[in-house]
N, C-alpha and C positions, 0 to 999 in steps of 0.2 A: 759799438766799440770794436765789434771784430773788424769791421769795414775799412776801419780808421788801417788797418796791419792785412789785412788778405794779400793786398798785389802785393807787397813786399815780396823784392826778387835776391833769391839765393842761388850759389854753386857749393852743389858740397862735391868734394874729392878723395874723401876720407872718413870714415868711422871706426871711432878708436873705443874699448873701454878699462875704466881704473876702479878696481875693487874695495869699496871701504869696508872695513869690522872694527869693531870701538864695543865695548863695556858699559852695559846701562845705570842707572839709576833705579829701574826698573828690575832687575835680577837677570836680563837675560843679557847675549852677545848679539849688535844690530851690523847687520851687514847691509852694504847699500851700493851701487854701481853706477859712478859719473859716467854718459853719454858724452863723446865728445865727436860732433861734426866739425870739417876744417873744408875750409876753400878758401881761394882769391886770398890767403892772405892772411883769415883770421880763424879763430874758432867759437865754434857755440856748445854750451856745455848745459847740457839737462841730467837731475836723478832720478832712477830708478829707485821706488821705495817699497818696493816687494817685500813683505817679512817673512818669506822664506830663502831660507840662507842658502840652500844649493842652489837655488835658481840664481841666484847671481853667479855663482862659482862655474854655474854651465854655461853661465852668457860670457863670461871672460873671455872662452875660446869658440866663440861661435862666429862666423861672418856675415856679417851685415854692411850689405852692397846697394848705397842708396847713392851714388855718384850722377851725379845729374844736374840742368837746368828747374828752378823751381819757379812759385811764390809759395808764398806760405799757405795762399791755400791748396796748391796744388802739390806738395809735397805731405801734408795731410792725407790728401788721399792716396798716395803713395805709399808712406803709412801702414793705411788700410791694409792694404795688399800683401806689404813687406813681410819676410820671414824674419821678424823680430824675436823670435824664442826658439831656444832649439827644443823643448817641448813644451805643453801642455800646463796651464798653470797652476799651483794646488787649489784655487779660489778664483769663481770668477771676476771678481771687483780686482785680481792684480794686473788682470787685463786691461784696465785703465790706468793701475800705476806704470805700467810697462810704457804703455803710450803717451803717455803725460813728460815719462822723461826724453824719448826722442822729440816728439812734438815741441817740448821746451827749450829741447840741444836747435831744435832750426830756429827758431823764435827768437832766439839768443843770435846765432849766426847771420840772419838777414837782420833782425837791428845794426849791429856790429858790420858788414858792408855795405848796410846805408849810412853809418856812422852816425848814429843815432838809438836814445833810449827807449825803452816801453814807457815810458812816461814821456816823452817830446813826441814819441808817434800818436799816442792818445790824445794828449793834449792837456795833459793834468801833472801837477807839480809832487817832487816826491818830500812826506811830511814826515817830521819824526812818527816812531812809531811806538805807542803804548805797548808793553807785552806783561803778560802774566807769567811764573813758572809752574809747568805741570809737572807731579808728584803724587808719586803713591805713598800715603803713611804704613804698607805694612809691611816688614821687613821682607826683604826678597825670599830669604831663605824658607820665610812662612812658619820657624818657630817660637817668635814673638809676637804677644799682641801688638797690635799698631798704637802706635806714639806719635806727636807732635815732634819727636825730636828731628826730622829732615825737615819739617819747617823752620826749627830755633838754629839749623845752622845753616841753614840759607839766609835769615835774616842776619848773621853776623857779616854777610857778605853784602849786602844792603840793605837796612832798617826799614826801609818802604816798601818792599816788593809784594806785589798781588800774587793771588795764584789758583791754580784749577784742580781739583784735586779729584780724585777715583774713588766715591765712595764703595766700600762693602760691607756685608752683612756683620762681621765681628765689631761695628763702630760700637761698643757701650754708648752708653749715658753721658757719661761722664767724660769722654773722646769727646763727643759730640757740642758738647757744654762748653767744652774747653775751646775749639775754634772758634768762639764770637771775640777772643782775642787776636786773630790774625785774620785778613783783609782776603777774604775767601771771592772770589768771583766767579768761576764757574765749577759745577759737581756733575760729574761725568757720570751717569748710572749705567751706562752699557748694558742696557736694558735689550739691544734690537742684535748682538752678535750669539750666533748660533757654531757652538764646535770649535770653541778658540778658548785659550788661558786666560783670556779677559773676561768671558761672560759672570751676568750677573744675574741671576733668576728674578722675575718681577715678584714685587711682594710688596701689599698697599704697607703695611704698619713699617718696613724699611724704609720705603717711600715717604710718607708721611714723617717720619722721626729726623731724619735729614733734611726735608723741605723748614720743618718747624724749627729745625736746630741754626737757621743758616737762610733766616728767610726773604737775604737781597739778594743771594746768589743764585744767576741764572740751572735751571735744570735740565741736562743735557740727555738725550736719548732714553726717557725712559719708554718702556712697553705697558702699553694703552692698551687694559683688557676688560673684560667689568668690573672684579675688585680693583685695579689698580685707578680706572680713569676717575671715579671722585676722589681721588686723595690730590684732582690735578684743574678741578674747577675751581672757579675764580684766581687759579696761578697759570692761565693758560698764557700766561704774557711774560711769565718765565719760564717757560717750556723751550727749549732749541733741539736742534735737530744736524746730525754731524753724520753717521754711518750709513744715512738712506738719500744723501744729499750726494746726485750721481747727475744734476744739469737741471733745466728749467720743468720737464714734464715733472721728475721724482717731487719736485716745491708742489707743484700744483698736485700731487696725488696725495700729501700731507693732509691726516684727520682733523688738520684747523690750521687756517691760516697764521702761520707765525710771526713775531714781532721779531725775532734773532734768528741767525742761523750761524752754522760755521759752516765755513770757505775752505775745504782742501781741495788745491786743482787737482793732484791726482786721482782724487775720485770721480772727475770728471771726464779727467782722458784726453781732450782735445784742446787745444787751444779757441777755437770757435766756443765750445760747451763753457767753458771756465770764465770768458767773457759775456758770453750770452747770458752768461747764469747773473753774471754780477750786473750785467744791465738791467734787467728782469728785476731782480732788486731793486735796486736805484728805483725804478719807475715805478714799484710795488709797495714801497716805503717798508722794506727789508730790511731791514739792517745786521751785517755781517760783521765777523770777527774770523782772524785767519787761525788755520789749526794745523799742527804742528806734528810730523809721524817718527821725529828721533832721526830727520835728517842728520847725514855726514859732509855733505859736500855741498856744492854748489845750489841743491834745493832748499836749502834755508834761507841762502840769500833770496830766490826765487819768492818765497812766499812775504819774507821781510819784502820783499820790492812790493807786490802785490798790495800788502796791507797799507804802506806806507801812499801806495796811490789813492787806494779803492776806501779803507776804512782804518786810520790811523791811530781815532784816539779810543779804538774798541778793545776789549780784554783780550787781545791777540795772544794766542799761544804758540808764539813765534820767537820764546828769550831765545839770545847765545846757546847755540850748541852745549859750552860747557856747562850750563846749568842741568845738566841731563848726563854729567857725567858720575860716577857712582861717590867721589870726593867732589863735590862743585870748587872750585879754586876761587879765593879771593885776588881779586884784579876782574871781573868781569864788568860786562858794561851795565849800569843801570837803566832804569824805564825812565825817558822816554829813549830808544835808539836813537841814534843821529845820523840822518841820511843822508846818503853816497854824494860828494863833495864836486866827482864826476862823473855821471851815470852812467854806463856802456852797456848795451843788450838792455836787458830785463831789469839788470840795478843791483851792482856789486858795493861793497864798502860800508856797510852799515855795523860799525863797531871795532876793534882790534881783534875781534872775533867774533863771529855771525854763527 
């Protein structure tokens, strides 16, 4: 696939960026920073999805001097080199969000003055796109037990919507019971992050009571220890893998070959990695589903393009932005998306709102 886009020839003349902060769903504030490359004419636009909020704030006023002759893959390694951060990241893995949004600001730009999409350079058609909505049942504030009521009002906003949900240890019995009423697709255990607001301590009987409660819904990252790994034989085919999915070697160093996975290019960093990785699949009988970091800008469309090539009718956790908003608004677009009517760069227009 990379092949299909390497020579791809760019001018960039300019690097600009535009700071996003938006209010979650989630209880916190998501800052996020459009890359924007310009030359000959047009522009390309990649995000940055660092979840630390000063490092956007310090890249606002930083200069970043990538003016030159490229291809794409020679601007890649360009890249490399570049003083992309005016410092040091708090987490190594932002170091591939970092690069993932310039690498996708050129990616966008040389499609766009070859005038053509990532889908007519590949070769593949863009299809509507299934999405789930991801949601945490416990209240941000964290002095409520967790309810089902963020899913009873996102369902007023469409009666069919699927969705991926964050379990944690406070789920009762009776939480638990109560979701074989709604159409639960994937359960995030966050099992594998170490020193973040998300972690989830591994624990077979948590594991097991969730798996049992909810037993089509794939099981996302959890931690494989000795108590924990039989709560996960004979489910090893819904087992997926989302925070250690960083390109082709991290697939191949997974303690069992997977049936699913989730797809965030940013964790992969390069444009080469992001496609190698989805070939790799393809050939592997992989099968991926896109995942979703509370983009603001123009990397939601990014990943919407992405799924709607690569793996369309999968539990994509790719809805509209506003569903991730702390009121989700009625008017949103339902599942399936509907794909960009004229595609430019990577593949803009999937919805009245992406």
């Amino acid at each position: 696939m990379y092949d299909r886009i390497a020579d791809l020839e760019l001018t960039v003349r300019d690097c600009t960026f535009e700071l996003h902060e938006r209010a979650t769903s989630s209880g916190f504030d998501r800052a996020t920073t459009t890359i924007a490359l310009s030359g000959a004419g047009e522009t390309g636009r990649g995000e940055d999805v660092t979840y630390t909020n000063e490092a956007h704030h310090a890249l606002a006023d930083h200069d970043v001097d990538l003016a030159g002759e490229y291809t794409v893959d020679s601007v890649s390694d360009a890249l490399a080199d570049a003083d992309i951060r005016p410092e040091p990241p708090d987490e190594e893995r932002f170091r591939h969000y970092r690069r993932w949004g310039f690498e996708s600001a050129a990616l966008d730009l040389a499609l766009k003055q070859a005038d053509t999409s990532l889908g007519e350079a590949l070769g593949q058609a863009y299809d509507p796109v299934d999405f789930v909505v991801s949601t945490r049942l416990s209240n941000p504030g964290g002095d409520q037990p967790p309810t089902t009521d963020r899913l009873n009002a996102l369902l007023e906003i469409h009666d069919d919507l699927a969705f991926k949900l964050d379990p944690t240890p406070d789920w009762d019995d009776a939480l638990l019971a109560s979701l074989s009423d709604y159409d639960i697709r994937v359960l995030d255990l966050k099992g594998l992050y170490e020193g973040t607001e998300v972690d989830v301590e591994p624990d077979a009987d948590f594991y097991r009571r969730v798996a049992d409660a909810v037993p089509d819904a794939f099981l996302e990252d959890p931690k494989l220890t000795e108590e924990t790994r039989p709560v996960f034989e004979g489910r090893e085919a819904r087992v997926t893998w989302d925070m250690p999915i960083t390109g082709v070697e991290s697939i191949e160093a997974l303690p069992f070959e997977p049936d699913w996975l989730n797809m965030k290019p940013s964790r992969c960093g390069s444009v080469q990695s992001v496609l190698d990785t989805i070939a790799y699949c393809e050939r592997e009988g992989i099968q991926l589903y896109g995942g979703g970091q509370f983009e603001l800008g123009v990397g939601r469309q990014h990943i919407q393009a992405l799924a709607s090539l690569c793996y369309p009718d999968a539990p994509n956790d790719v809805a509209p932005g506003g569903y991730n908003d702390p009121e989700a608004a009625v008017g949103l677009p339902a599942s399936p998306l509907a794909p960009p009517a004229d595609p430019q760069g990577i593949g803009v227009g999937f919805g009245p709102e992406n």
